[in-house]
C-alpha positions in Angstrom: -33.0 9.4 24.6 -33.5 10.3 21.0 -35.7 9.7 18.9 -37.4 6.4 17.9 -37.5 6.0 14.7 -36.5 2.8 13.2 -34.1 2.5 10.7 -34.2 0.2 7.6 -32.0 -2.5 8.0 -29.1 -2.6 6.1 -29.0 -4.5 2.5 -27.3 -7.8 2.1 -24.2 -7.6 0.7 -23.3 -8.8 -2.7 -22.2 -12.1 -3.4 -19.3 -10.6 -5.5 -18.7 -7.4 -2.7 -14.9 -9.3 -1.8 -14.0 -10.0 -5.6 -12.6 -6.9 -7.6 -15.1 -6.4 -11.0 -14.0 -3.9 -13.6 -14.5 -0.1 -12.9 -14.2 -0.6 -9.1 -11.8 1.6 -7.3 -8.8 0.0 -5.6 -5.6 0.4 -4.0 -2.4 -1.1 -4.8 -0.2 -1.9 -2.4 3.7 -2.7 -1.8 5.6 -2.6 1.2 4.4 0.5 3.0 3.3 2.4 -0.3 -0.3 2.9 -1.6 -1.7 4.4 -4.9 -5.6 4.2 -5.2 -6.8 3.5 -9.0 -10.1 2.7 -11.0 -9.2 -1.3 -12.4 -9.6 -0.6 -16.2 -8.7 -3.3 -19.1 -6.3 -2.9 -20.8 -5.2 0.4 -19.1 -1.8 1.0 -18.3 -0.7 1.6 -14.6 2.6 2.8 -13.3 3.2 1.8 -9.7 7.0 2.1 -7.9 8.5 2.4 -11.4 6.8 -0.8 -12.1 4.0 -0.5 -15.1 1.4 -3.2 -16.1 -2.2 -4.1 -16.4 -4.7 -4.6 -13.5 -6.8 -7.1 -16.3 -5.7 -10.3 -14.1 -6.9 -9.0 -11.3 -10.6 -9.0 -11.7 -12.5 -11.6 -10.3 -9.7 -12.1 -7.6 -10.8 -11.1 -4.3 -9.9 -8.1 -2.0 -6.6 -9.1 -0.3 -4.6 -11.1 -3.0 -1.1 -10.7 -3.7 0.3 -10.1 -7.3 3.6 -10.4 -9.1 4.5 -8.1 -12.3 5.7 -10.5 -14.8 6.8 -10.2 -18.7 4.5 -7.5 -20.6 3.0 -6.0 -18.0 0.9 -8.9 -17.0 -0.2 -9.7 -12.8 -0.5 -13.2 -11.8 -1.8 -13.9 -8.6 1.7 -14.7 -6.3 2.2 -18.6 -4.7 2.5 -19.2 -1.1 5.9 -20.3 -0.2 7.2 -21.7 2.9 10.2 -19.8 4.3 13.0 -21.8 6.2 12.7 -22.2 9.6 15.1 -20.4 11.8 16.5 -23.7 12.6 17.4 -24.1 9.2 19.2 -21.3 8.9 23.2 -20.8 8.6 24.1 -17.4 10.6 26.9 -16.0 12.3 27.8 -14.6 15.9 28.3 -11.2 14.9 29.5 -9.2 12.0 32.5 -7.2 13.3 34.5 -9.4 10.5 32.7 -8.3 7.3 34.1 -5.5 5.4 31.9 -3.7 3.0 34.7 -3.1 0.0 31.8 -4.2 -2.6 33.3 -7.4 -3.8 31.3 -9.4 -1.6 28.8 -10.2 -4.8 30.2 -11.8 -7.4 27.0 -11.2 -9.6 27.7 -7.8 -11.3 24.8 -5.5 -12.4 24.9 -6.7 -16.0 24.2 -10.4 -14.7 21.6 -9.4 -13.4 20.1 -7.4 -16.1 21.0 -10.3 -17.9 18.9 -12.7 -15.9 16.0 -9.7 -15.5 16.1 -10.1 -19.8 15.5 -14.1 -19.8 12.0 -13.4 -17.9 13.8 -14.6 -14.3 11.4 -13.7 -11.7 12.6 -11.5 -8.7 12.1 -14.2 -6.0 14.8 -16.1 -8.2 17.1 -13.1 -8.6 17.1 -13.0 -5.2 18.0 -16.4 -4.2 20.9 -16.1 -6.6 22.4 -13.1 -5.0 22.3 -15.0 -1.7 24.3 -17.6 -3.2 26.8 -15.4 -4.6 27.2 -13.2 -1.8 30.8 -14.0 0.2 29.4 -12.5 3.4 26.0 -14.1 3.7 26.7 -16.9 5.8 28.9 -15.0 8.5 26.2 -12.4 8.9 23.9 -12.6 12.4 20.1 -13.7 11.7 18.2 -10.4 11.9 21.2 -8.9 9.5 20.7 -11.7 7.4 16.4 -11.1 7.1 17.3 -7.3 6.4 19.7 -8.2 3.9 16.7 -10.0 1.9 14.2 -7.7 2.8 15.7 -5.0 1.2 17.0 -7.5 -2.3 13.5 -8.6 -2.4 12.2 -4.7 -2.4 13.8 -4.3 -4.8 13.9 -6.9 -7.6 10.8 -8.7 -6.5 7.4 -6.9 -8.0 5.0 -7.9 -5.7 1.9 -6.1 -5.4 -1.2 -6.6 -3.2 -4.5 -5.1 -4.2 -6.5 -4.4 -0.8 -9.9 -2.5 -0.6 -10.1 1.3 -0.1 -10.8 2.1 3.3 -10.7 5.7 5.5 -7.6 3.9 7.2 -6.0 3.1 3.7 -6.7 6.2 2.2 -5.5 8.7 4.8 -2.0 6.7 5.6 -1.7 7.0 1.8 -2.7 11.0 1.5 -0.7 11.8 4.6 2.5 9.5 3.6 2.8 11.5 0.1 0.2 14.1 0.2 0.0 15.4 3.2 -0.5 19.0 2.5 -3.8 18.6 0.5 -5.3 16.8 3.7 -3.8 19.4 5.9 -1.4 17.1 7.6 -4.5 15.1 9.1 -3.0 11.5 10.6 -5.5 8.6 10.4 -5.7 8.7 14.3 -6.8 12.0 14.5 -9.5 11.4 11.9 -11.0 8.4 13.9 -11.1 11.0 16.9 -12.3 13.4 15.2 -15.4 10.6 13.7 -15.8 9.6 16.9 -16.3 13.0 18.7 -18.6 13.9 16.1 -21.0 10.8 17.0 -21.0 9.7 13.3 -23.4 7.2 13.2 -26.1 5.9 10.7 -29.2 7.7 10.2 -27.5 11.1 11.3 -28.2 14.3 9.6 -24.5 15.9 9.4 -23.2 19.2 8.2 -19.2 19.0 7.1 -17.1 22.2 5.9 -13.5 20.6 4.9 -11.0 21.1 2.2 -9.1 17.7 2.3 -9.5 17.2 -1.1 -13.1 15.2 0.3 -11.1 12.8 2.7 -13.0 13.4 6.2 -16.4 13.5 3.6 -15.7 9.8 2.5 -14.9 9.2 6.0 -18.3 10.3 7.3 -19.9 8.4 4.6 -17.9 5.2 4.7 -19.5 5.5 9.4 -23.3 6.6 8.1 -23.1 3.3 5.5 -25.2 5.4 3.4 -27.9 5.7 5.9 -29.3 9.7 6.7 -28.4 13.4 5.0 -24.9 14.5 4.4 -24.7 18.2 3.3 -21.3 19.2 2.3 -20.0 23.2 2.4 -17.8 23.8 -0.2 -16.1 27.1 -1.0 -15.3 27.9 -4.7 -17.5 27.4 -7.7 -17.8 23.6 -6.8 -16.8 20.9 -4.0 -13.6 18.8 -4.5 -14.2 14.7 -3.8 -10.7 13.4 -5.2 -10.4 11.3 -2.0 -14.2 10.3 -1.7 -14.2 9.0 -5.5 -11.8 6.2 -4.3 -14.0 5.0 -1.9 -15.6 3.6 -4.5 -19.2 3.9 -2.9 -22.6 3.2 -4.7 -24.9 5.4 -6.1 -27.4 4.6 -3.2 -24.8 6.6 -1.0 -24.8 9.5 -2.9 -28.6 9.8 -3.0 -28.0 11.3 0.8 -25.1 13.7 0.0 -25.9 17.4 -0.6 -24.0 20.2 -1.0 -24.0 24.2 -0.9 -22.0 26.9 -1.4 -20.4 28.2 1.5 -21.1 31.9 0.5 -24.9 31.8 0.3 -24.9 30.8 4.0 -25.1 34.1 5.8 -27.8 34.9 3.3 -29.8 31.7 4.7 -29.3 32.3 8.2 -30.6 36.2 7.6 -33.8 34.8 5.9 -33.0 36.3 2.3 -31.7 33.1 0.4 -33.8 32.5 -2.7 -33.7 30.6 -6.0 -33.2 32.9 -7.6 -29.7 33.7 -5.8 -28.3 30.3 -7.6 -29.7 31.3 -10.8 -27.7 34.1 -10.7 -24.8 31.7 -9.9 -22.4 31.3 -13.3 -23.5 28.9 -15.7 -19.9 27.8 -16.2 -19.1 26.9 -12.4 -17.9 23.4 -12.5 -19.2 21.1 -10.0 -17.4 17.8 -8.9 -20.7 15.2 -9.7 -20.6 12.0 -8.9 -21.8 8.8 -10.9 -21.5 5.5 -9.1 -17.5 6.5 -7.6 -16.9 8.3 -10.9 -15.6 12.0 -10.8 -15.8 14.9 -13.2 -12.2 16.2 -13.6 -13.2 20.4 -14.5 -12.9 22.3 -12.1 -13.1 26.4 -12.2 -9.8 28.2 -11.9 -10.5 29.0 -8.0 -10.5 25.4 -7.1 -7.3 25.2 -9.3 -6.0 27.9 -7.0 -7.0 26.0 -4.0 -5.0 22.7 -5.2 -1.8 24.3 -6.1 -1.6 26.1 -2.3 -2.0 22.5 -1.3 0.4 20.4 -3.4 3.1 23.5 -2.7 4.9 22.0 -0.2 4.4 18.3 -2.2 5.8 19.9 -5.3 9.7 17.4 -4.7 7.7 14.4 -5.9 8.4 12.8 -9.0 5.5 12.3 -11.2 5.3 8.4 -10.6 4.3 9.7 -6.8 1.1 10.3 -7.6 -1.7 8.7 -5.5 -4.5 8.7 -8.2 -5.4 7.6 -11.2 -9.2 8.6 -11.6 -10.7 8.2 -14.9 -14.2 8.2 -16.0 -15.9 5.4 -18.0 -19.6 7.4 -18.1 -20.3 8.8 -21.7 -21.8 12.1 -20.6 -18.5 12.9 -19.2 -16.5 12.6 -22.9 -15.4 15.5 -25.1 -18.2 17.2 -27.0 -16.8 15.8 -30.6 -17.0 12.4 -28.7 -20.5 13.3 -27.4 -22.6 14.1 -30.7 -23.5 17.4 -31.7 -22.9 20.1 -29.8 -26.8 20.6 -29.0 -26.9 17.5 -27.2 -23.7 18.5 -24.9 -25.2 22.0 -24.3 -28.9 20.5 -23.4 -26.8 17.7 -21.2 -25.1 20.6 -19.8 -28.6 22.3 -18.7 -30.0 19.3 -17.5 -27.0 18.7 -15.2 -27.1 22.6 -13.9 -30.9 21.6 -13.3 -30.4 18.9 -11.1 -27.8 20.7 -9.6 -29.9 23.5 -8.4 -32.5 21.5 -7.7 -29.8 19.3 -4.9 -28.7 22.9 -3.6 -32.4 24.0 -3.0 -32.7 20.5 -1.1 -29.5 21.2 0.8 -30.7 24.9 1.6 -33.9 23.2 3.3 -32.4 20.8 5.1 -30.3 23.5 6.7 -33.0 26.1 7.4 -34.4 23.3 9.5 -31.5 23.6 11.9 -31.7 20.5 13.2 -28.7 18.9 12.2 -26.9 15.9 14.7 -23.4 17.1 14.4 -20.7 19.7 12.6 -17.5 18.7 11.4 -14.8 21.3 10.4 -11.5 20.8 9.0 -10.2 23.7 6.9 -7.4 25.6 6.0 -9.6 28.7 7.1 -9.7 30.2 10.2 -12.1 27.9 12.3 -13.2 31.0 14.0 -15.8 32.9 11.9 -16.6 29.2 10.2 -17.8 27.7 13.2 -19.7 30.7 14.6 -21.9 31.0 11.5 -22.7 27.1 11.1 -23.6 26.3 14.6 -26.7 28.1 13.9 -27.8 24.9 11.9 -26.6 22.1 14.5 -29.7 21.1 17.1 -29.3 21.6 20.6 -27.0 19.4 22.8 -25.4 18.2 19.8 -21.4 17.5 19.2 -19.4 19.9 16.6 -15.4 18.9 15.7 -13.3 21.6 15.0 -9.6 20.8 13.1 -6.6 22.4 12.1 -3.2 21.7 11.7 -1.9 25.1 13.7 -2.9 25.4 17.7 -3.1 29.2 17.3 -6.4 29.3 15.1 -8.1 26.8 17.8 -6.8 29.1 21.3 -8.9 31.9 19.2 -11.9 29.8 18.2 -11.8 28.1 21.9 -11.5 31.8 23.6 -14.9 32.8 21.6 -16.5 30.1 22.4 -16.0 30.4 26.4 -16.6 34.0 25.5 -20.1 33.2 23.9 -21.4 30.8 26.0 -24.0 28.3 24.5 -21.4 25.1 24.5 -20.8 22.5 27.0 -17.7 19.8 27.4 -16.1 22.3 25.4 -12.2 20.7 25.1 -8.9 21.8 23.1 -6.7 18.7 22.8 -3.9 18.0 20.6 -3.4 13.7 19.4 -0.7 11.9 19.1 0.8 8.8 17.9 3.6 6.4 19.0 4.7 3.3 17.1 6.3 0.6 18.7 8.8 -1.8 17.1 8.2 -5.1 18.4 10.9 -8.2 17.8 8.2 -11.5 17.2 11.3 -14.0 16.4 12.4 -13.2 20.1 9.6 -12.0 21.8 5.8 -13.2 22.8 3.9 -10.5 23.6 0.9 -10.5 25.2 -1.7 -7.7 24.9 -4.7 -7.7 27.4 -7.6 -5.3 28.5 
């Protein structure tokens, strides 16, 4: 049994938690596509070609659905009842239809005719049902796909859901897969629930998925216990974690240190002053209430551009984030004050910096830590060796990457070393099943 110690309970939530306020950090959704942004006035947002303002939607809660209407503006989308299939005029089968194109008697200037008069899409819609020939002679389920696919495309509906490890990794592994090295969401709930994530844990995570599993770990601890965070490079990269969107009461438990200074802590020789010798200029990723500092030193640029290579098809209206800081101390210098005040902002934040790594770098020499996660694009190998050293005994440790061949290597040493127990090398998977509801009841028991 571990030990005893009880935990403060957790805090209340906020009577406005389920309603969107400005600044928080969201995610848009249509269809099967997401795009995380920070809801801004007056801030224009390009979504699926679609652009307008997210103004309308604060004070609306998590959940609601929107449609784009004239200049940009979202109003919240009506309930409407869809026919019954009783209701419905279909055919047997569609072996008569011929797809010549004259079916629609609307041409594409109609339409962009009607799209210019402020007609919504659900309207556009209807009329190309009523103009279509074919319609009526086409079975049921052809008929729904027929206006699935109209209403994808001429109706902008978008619903605005709360960020979530769930949301967020089907988004980064749908259209930016290689900066999360090709981690599905199932494999990062294994991967949270082999590591024992749980409140009050002390955990020590190496990763470079652009801060994904570190948001995950943080969204399971609900901002209870020590994070500290490896990072390689002159600073640690949390574009996923800033759209989670926590509060700054999570981030008082997050630490971080540089990955190089750890074989100087585990031979005894780590000092201060080994991070005042550190570059003054070396751009660390801070966080201020979900805000993030967009510098970052030319070796994390190197690091992003290996990752986005095999992403680099996309058209720019693919991108999944739109982060943008409302905090003063993060404007230009000109927009700042004088350039004294910037520099002595500047030393205050290095400061406060050091003085996080010294606490991370104590925390550590403890050795005491609940649990390891590691999901790299480095060899696992030489990673995990060094940083069980800090991980208490009988304690779980998660290993990931995307290649098998890194992990035989890691799982030989291992065996080979001794010291582990239940030690396992497994490979997830995921199926999806395509279920028919209109014909079908399904029943799901355990």
């Amino acid at each position: 049994m571990e030990g005893s110690e009880e935990l403060p309970g957790p805090q209340p939530p906020h009577p406005g938690d389920h309603r969107i306020r400005d600044g928080d950090f969201v995610v848009l959704k249509r269809e099967d596509v997401f795009k995380a942004v920070q809801v801004q006035r007056r801030k224009k947002v390009t979504f699926e070609k679609q652009w307008f303002y997210l103004d309308n939607v604060i004070g609306h809660s998590y959940g609601t659905t929107f449609e784009v209407t004239n200049g940009g503006s979202l109003q919240p989308k009506k309930k409407k009842e869809e026919p019954t299939s009783e209701t419905k005029e279909a055919g047997t089968d569609n072996r008569n239809i011929i797809d010549d194109g004259k079916s629609q008697k609307l041409t594409q200037d109609d339409i962009k005719a009607l799209k210019d008069k402020g007609i919504k899409g659900e309207e556009i819609v209807q009329q190309l049902i009523e103009n279509s020939t074919t319609f009526r002679d086409k079975t049921e389920f052809a008929q729904d796909k027929y206006i699935k696919k109209k209403k994808k495309k001429y109706e902008a509906v978008i619903t605005v859901v709360k960020p979530s490890t769930r949301i967020l990794s089907i988004m980064y592994y749908a259209r930016e897969p290689g900066k999360i090295n090709h981690m599905r969401y199932d494999t990062l709930a294994q991967m949270l629930t082999l590591g024992n994530v749980r409140a009050g844990n002390k955990m020590i995570v190496m990763e470079t998925c652009a801060g994904l599993v570190l948001g995950a770990i943080m969204e399971r601890m609900g901002g209870f216990g020590s994070i500290i965070q490896l990072y390689p490079g002159g600073g640690p990269v949390r574009a996923a974690t800033a759209c989670f969107g926590f509060p700054k009461s999570f981030l008082s438990g997050l630490y971080e240190f540089p990955l190089n200074k750890v074989d100087s802590l585990l031979n005894g020789t780590f000092s201060a002053e080994m991070l005042s010798s550190e570059p003054k200029d070396s751009a660390s990723v801070e966080e201020s209430n979900g805000t993030l500092e967009e510098k970052q030193t030319s070796e994390q640029e190197t690091e992003d551009s290996m990752a986005e290579a095999p992403e680099s098809h996309h058209p720019p209206e693919q991108e999944t984030m739109e982060i943008v800081s409302q905090e003063p101390e993060y404007k230009e210098p000109k927009e700042r004050g004088s350039k004294k005040d910037y520099v002595q902002e500047k030393q205050r934040r290095q400061e406060e910096q050091r003085k996080r790594h010294l606490e991370a770098a104590a925390l550590l020499s403890e050795r005491n830590s609940d649990g390891l996660i590691v999901a790299s694009r480095f060899h696992p190998t030489p990673l995990l060796l060094s940083l069980l050293d800090f991980v208490a005994p009988s304690r779980p440790f998660v290993v990931y990457c995307q290649y098998k061949e890194p992990l035989l290597e890691c799982y030989t040493k291992l065996r080979e070393r001794g010291g582990v127990i239940n030690l396992r090398l497994s490979e997830t998977w995921l199926r999806n099943y395509q279920i028919n509801i209109q014909k079908w009841n399904c029943w799901i028991l355990w």
